[in-house]
C-alpha positions as CSV (number, residue, x, y, z in Angstrom):
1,X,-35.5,0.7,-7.2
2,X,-36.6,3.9,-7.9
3,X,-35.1,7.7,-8.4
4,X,-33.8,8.4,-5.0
5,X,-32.4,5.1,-4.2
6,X,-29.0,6.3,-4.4
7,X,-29.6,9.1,-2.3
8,X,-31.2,7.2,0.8
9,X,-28.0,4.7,0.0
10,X,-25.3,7.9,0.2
11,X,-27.1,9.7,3.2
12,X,-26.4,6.4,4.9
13,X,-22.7,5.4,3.5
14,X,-21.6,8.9,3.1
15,X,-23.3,11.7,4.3
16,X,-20.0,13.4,4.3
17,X,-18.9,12.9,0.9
18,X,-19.1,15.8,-1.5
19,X,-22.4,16.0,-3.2
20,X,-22.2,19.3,-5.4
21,X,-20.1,22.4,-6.3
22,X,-22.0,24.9,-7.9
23,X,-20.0,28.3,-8.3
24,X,-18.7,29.0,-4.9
25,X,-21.3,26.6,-3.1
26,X,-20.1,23.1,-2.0
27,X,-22.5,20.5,-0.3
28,X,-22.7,17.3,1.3
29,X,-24.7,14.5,0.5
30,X,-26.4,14.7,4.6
31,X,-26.7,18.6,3.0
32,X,-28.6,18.2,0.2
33,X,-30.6,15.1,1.7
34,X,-32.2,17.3,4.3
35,X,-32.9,20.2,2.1
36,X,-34.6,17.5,-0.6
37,X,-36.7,16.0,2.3
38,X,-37.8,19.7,3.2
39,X,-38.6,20.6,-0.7
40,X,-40.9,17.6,-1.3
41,X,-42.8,18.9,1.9
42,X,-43.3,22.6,0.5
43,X,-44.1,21.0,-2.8
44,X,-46.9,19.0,-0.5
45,X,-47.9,22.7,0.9
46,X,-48.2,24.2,-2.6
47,X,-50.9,21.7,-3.0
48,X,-48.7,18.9,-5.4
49,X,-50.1,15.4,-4.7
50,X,-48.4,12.3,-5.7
51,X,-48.2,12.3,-9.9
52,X,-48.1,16.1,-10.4
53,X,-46.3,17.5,-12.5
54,X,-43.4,20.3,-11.7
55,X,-42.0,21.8,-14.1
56,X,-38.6,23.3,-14.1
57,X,-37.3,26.2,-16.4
58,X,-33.8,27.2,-15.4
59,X,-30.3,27.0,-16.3
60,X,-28.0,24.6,-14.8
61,X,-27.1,24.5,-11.1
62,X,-27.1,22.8,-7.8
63,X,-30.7,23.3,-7.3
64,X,-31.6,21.7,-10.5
65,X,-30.2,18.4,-9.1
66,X,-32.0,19.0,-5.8
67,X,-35.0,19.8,-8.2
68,X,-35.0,16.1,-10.0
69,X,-34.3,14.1,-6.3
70,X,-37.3,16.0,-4.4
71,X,-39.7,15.9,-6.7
72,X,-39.5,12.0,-6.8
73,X,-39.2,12.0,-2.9
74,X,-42.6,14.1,-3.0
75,X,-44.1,11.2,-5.4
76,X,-44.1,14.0,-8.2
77,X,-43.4,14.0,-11.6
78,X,-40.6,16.1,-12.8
79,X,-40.8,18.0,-16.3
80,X,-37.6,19.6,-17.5
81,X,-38.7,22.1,-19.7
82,X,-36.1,23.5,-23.1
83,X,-34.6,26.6,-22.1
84,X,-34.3,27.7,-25.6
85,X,-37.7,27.0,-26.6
86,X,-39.9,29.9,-27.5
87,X,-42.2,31.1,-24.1
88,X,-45.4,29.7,-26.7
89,X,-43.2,26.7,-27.4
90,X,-43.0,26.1,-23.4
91,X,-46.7,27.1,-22.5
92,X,-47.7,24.2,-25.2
93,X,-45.7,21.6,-23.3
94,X,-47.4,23.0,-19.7
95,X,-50.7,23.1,-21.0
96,X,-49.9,19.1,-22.6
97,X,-49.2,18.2,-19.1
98,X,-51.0,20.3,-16.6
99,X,-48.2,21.4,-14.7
100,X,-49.0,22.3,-11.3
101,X,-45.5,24.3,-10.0
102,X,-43.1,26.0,-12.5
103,X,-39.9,26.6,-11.0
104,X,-37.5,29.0,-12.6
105,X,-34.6,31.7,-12.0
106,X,-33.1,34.8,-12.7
107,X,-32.7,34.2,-16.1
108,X,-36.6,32.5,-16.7
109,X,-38.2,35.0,-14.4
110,X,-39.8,36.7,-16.5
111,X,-40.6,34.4,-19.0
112,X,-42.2,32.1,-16.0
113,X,-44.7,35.3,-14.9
114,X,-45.6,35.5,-18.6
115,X,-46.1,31.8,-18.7
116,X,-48.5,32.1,-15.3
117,X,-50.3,34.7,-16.2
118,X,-51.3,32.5,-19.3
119,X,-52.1,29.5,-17.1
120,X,-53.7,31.1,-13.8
121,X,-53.7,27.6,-12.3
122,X,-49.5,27.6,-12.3
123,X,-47.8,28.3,-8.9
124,X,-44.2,29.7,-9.5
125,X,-41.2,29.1,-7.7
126,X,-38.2,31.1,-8.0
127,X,-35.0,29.6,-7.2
128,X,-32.0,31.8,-7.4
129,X,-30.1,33.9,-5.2
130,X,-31.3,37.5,-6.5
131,X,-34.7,39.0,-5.0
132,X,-37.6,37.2,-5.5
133,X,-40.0,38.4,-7.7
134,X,-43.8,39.5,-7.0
135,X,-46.3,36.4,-7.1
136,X,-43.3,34.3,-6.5
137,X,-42.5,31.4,-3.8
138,X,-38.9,31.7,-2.6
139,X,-36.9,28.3,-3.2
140,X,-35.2,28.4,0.0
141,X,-37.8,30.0,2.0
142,X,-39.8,26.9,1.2
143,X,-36.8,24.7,2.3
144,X,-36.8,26.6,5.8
145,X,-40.4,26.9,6.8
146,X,-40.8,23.4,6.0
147,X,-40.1,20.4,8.0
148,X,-38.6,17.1,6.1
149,X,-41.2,14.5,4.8
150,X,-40.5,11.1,4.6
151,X,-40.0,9.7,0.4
152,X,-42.7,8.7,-0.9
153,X,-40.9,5.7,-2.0
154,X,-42.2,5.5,-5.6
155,X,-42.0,2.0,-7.2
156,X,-40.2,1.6,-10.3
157,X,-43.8,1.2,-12.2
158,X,-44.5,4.7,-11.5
159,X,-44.4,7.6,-13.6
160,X,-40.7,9.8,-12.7
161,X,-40.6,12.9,-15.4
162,X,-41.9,13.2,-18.7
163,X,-38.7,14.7,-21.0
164,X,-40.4,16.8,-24.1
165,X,-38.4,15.8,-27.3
166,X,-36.1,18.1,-28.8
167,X,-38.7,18.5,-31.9
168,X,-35.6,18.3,-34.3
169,X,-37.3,16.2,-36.9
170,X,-40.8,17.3,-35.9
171,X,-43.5,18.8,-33.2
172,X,-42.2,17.7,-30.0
173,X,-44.1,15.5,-27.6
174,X,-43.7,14.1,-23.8
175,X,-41.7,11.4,-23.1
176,X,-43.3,9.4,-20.3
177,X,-40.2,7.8,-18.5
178,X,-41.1,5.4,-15.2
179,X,-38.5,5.4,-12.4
180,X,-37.5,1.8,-13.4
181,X,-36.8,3.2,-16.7
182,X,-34.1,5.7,-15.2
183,X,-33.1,3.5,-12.8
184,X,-32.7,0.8,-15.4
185,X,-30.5,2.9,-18.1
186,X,-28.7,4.1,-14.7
187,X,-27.4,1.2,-13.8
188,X,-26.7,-0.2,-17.6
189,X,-24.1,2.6,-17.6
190,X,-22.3,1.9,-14.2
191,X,-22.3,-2.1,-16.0
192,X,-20.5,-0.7,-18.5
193,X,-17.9,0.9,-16.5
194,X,-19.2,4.5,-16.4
195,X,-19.4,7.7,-14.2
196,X,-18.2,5.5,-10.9
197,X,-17.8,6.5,-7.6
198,X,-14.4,8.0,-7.6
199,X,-16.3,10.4,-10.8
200,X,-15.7,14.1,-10.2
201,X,-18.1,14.7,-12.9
202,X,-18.8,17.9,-14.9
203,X,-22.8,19.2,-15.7
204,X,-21.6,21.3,-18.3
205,X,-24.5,20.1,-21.0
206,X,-28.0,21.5,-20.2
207,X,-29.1,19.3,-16.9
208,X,-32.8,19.7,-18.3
209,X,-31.7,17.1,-21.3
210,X,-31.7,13.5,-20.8
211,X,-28.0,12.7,-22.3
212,X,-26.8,15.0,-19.2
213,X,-29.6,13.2,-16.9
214,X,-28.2,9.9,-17.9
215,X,-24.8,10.6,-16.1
216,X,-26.3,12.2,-14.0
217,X,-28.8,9.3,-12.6
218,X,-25.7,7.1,-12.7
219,X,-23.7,9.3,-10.5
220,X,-26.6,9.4,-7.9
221,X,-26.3,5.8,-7.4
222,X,-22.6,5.2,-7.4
223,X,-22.3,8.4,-5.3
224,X,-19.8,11.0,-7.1
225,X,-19.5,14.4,-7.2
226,X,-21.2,16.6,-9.0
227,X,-19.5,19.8,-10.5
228,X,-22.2,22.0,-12.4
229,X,-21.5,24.9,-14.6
230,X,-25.1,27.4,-15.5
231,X,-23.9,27.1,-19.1
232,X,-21.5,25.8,-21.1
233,X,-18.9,28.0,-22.6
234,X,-15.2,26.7,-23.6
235,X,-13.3,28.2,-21.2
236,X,-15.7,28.0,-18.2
237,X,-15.2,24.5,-18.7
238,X,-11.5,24.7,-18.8
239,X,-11.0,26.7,-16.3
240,X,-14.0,24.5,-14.5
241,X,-12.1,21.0,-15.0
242,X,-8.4,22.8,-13.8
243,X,-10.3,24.1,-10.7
244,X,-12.3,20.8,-9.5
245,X,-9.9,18.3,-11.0
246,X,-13.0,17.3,-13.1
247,X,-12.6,13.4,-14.0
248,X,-15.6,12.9,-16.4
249,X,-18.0,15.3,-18.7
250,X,-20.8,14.5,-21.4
251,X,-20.4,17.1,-24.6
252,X,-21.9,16.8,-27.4
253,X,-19.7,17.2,-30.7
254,X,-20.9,21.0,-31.4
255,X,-19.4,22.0,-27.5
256,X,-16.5,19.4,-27.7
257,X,-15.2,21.3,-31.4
258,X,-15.5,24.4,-29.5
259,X,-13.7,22.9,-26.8
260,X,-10.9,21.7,-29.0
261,X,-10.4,24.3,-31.6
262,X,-10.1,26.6,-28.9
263,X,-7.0,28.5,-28.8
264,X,-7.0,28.8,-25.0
265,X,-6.7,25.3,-24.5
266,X,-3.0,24.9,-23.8
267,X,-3.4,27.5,-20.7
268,X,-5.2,25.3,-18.5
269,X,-4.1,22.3,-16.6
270,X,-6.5,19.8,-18.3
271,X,-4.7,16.2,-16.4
272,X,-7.5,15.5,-14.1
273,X,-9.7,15.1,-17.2
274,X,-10.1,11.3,-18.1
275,X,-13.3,10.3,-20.1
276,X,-15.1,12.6,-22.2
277,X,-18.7,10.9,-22.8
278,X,-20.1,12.4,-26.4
279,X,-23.8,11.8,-28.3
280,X,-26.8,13.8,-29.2
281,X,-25.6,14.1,-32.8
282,X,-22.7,12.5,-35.1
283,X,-19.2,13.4,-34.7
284,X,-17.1,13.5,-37.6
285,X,-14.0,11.9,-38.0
286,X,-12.2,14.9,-38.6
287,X,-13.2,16.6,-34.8
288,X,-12.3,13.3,-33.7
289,X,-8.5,13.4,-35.0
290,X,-8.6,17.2,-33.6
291,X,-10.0,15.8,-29.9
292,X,-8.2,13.0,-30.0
293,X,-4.7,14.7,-30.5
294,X,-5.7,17.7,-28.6
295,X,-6.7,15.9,-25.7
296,X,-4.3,12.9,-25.7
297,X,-4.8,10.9,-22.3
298,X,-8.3,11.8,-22.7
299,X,-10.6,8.3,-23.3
300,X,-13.6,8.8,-25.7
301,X,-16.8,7.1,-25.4
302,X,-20.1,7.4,-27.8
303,X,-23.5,7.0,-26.3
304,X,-26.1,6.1,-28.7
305,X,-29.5,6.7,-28.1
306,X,-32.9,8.7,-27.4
307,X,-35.3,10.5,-25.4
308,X,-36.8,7.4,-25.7
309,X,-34.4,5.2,-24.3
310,X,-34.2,6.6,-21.4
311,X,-31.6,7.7,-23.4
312,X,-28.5,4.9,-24.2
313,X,-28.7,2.1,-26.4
314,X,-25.6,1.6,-27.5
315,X,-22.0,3.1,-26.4
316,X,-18.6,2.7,-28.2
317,X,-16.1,2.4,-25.7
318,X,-12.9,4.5,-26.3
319,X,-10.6,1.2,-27.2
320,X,-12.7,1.0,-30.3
321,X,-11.9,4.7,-31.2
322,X,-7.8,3.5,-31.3
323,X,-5.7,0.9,-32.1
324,X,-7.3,-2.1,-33.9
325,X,-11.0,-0.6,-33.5
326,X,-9.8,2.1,-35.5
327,X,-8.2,-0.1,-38.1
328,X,-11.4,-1.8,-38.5
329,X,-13.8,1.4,-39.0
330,X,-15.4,1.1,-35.5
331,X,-14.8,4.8,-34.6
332,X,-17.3,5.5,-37.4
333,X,-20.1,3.5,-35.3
334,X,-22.0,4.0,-32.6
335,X,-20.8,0.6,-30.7
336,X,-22.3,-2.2,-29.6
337,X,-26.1,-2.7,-27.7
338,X,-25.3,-1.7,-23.9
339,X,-26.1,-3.9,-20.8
340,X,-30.1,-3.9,-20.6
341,X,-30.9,-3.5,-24.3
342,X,-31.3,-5.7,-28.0
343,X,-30.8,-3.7,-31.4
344,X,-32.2,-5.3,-34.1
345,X,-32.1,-3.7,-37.7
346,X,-35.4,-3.7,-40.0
347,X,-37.3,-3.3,-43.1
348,X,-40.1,-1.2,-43.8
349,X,-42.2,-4.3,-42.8
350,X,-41.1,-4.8,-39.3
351,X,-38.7,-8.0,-40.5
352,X,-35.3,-8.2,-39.8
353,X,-32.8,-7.4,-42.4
354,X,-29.6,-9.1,-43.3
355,X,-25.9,-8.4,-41.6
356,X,-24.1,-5.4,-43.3
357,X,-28.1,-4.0,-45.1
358,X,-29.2,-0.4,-43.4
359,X,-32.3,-0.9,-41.9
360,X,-34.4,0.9,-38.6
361,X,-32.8,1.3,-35.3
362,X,-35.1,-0.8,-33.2
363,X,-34.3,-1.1,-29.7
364,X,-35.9,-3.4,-26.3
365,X,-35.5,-3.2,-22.9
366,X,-36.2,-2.2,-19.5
367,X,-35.2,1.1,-21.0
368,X,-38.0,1.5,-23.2
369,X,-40.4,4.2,-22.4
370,X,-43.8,4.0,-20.5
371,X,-45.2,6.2,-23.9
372,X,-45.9,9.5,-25.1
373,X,-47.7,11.7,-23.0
374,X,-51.6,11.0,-24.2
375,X,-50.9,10.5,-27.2
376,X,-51.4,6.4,-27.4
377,X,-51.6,6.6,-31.0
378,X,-48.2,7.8,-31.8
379,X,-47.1,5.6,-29.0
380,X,-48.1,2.6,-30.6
381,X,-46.6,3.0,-33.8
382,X,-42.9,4.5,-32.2
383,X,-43.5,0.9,-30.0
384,X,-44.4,-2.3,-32.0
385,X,-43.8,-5.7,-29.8
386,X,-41.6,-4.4,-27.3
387,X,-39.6,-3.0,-29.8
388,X,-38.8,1.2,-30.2
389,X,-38.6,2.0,-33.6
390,X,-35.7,4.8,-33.2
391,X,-36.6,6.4,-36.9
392,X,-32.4,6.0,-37.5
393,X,-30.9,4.1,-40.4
394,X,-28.6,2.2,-39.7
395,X,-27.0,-1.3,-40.1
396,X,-25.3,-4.2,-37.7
397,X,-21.9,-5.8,-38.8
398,X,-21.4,-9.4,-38.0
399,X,-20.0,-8.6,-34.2
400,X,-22.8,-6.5,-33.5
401,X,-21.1,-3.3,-34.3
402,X,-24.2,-0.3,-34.7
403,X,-23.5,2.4,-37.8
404,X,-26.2,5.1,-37.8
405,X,-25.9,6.3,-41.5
406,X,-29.1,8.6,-40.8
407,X,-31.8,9.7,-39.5
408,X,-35.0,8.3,-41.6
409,X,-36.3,11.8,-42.3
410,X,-33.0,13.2,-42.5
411,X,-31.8,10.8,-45.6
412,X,-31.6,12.0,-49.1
413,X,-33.2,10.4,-52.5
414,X,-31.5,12.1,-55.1
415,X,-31.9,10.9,-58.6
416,X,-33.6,7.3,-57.3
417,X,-30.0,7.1,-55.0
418,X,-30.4,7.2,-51.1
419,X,-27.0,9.4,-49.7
420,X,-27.1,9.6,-46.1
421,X,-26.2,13.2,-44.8
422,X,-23.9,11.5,-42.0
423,X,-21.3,10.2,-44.9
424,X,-21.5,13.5,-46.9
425,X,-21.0,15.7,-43.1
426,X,-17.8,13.6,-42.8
427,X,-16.2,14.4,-46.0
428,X,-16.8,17.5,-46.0
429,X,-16.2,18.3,-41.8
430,X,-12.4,17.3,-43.3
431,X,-11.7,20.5,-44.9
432,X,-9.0,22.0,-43.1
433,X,-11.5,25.6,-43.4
434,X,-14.8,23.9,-42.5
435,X,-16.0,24.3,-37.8
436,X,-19.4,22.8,-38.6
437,X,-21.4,21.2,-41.0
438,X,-24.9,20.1,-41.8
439,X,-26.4,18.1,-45.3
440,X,-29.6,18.8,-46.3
441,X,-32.1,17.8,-49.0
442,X,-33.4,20.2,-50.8
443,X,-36.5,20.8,-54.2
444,X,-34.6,19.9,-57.6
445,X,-37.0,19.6,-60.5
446,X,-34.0,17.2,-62.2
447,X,-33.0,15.1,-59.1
448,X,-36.0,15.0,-57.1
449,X,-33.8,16.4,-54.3
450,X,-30.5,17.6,-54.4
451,X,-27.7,17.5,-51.7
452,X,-27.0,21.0,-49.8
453,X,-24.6,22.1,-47.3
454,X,-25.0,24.6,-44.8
455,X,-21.0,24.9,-43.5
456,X,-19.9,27.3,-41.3
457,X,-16.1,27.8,-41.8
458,X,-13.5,28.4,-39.3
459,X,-12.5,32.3,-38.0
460,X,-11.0,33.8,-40.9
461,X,-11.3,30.9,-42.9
462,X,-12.3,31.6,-46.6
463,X,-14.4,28.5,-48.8
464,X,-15.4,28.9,-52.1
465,X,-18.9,26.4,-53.2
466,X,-17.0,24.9,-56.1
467,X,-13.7,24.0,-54.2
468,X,-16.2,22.3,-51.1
469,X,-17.7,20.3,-53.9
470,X,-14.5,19.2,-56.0
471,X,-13.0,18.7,-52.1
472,X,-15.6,16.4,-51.1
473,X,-15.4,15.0,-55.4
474,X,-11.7,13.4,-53.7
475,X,-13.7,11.4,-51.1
476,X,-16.8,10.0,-51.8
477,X,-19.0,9.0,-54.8
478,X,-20.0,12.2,-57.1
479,X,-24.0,11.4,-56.7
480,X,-23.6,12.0,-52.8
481,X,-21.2,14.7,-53.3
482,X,-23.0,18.5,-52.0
483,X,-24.7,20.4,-55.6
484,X,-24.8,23.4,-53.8
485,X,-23.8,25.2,-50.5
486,X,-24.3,27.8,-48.0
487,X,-21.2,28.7,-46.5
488,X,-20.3,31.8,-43.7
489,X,-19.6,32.5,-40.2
490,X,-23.3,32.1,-38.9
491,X,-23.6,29.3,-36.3
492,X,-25.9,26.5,-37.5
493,X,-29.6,26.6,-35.5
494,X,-29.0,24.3,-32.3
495,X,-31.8,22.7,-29.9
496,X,-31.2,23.1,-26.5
497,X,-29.0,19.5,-26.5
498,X,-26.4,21.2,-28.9
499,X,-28.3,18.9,-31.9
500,X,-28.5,21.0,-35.8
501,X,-32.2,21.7,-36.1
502,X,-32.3,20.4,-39.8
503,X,-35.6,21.3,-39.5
504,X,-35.1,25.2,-40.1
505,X,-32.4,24.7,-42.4
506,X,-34.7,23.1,-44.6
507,X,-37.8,25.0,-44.1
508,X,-36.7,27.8,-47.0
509,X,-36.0,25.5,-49.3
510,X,-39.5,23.3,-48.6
511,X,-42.3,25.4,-47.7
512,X,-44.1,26.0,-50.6
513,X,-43.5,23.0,-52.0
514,X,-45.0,19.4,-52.0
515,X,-42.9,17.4,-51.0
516,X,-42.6,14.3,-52.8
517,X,-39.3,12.2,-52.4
518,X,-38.0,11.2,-48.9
């Protein structure tokens, strides 16, 4: 199988379905087959040759999904690039894989000539519906002049995008993802019960980010519909979901707490909404309670994974967020291995650990990546045996039940004590005044490290440091409790998937320093 098997398989048992709604813009699936067909053949024309790379820099809409289907019908590679990355950020990752076409629109325009004029080898296409810019191919120009090419029927062994990581823990570097990889986590989801045919399903995450690319990839094989916001706001998404009769949306916790908390919620007809899909980061258990009794007939589910993965390893299906899953702690887990993949949990020397002791995240599978882009060093040591070393903490209970307690480089050694920031973000993402929350480690000359928290409170909330600290004193041990705080209004640093950048938070606190614990 390979990327567009599922949309050979709908052109043939329905081309009439509905294929996407993008603002006022609906299409077909016979639609959007003939105008992928006639984009792999200007693609040919702009001189892209099976395993190219095009690159894409643009917000979300129908084209993007036309984007990801043609440039695997041309035998391309696609390379989704962070649309709120830095224009040096993005030139690194075209240079890193020689892009040969940059696509962008109205709101990348610019950024793309900049980025062109930097790589004079870089043919850009504009895809939006304003006037195209000088020194610009026009997106559905190309789709007229041309005539439809046949697909170029990649096999599964073949390279199908190469997804940069978000860089929140360090510099980022290209996923190399083969079509049997997609096709393999794809289908491990639609196992599992998810995003099937009968899915009217929101893009409401960035569509250049694998955790909306996984439902998305799902949904081209079981043949849903596709309803795509540009960006995500709260109430474009409410009044998005009362519009379409959306069925099914991936958030991740930072857009489903704005979601939630906010006070339009009650004014839109939310019914047709049935299974919110969350990951990317932690939720606490406090936005959880707030979702949960928000957005009662609504069914959770956590997908646990990485870039990596293609991205799922795990999910936690919404009967373990209520009932007796509840009662037993599982809503504070990350579920069970998926369809497809083996977790197994170990030590610093590669052996497993016991049930119950935290450990690495080390995950096998079809879903495992082909490697980092050139850089078989680092690929090597992410992928010992099979095996991809996730760099999560983490430990397995005797059913097989996953609790990430951590990211490696994100836990804390205070005092010769490890606290995991995921534990401490839960107590304090409880205090009635607190919207988000992130735990950092920073210098102490007693401790080693100390435990920080950046919080950002609520709208006209007020939190003093010392009432956080004795707050979170009432729910977990005093060593892991926060030291110290930064608390105001001013939303926490976010990577284009809606993940804390940790990485900034800390930089402050550790850049003249050597650091020496953690």
């Amino acid at each position: 199988m390979n990327v567009t098997h599922g949309l050979r398989r709908a052109l043939q048992i329905n081309p009439n379905g509905l294929a996407t709604v993008f603002q006022d813009r609906r299409r077909n699936w016979a639609e959007i087959g003939n105008r992928v067909a006639r984009l792999a053949s200007a693609f040919h024309a702009l001189g892209v040759s099976e395993g190219d790379r095009v690159a894409v820099l643009m917000l979300n809409s129908d084209r993007y999904l036309e984007l990801y289907l043609a440039t695997a019908w041309a035998g391309a590679v696609i390379v989704p690039l962070n649309i709120r990355w830095s224009p040096l950020e993005n030139e690194d990752a075209l240079r890193d894989c020689r892009a040969k076409v940059l696509v962008v629109d109205a709101a990348f325009a610019a950024t793309g000539d900049t980025l062109a004029k930097a790589l004079s080898d870089l043919t850009l296409v504009f895809a939006d519906d304003n006037d195209t810019p000088a020194g610009m191919e026009n997106y559905e120009a190309l789709i007229t002049r041309n005539h439809p090419v046949q697909d170029a029927m990649r096999t599964g062994s073949h390279l199908a995008g190469i997804f940069y990581t978000g860089g929140t823990t360090g510099r980022s570097k290209g996923v190399m993802l083969s079509h049997q990889n997609l096709m393999a986590n794809a289908l491990n989801a639609l196992g599992e019960g998810m995003f099937p045919a009968s899915s009217i399903y929101l893009h409401a995450a960035p569509m250049f980010h694998l955790a909306n690319g996984a439902a998305m990839y799902s949904l081209l094989l079981s043949g849903g519909s596709n309803v795509i916001v540009q960006s995500f706001t709260p109430e474009g998404v409410m009044a998005t979901v009362q519009k379409e009769r959306v069925t099914d949306v991936l958030l991740v916790p930072t857009m489903i707490q704005m979601l939630v908390d906010h006070p339009a919620l009650t004014s839109y007809d939310m019914s047709s909404l049935r299974d919110i899909t969350y990951g990317a980061s932690p939720i606490s258990e406090a936005l959880l309670d707030r979702t949960t009794t928000a957005l009662p007939n609504v069914r959770l589910t956590q997908a646990y994974g990485m870039t990596e993965l293609s991205p799922i390893a795990t999910l936690l299906h919404w009967k373990d967020h209520i009932g007796d899953g509840r009662a037993k702690g599982r809503h504070r887990g990350a579920g069970r291995a998926t369809l497809g993949c083996e977790i197994r949990i170990v030590d610093a020397d590669d052996k497993p650990v016991a049930t119950d002791a935290v450990g690495e995240i080390t995950v096998r599978g079809d879903v495992v990546m082909m490697g980092y882009w050139e850089r078989p060093e680092e690929t090597a040591k992410a992928v010992v045996d099979g095996w991809m070393h996730t760099g999560d903490g983490g430990y397995m209970d005797k059913e097989g039940f996953i609790y990430v307690v951590d990211r490696v480089k994100d836990m804390i050694i205070s005092g010769g004590e490890n606290v995991y920031s995921v534990e401490v973000e839960n107590a304090i993402a409880k205090h009635p005044a607190v919207a988000q929350c992130a735990v950092i480690g920073i210098p102490s000359a007693q401790w080693g490290e100390q435990v920080h928290a950046v919080v950002v409170t609520k709208s006209g909330a007020t939190l003093a440091e010392d009432d956080l600290i004795a707050f979170c004193k009432t729910l977990i041990a005093g060593y892991k409790c926060p030291r110290s705080a930064d608390i105001s209004e001013t939303p926490l640093p976010l990577s284009g998937a809606g993940k804390i950048l940790k990485r900034e938070l800390r930089r402050p606190f550790w850049e003249k320093q050597v650091r020496q614990v953690g």
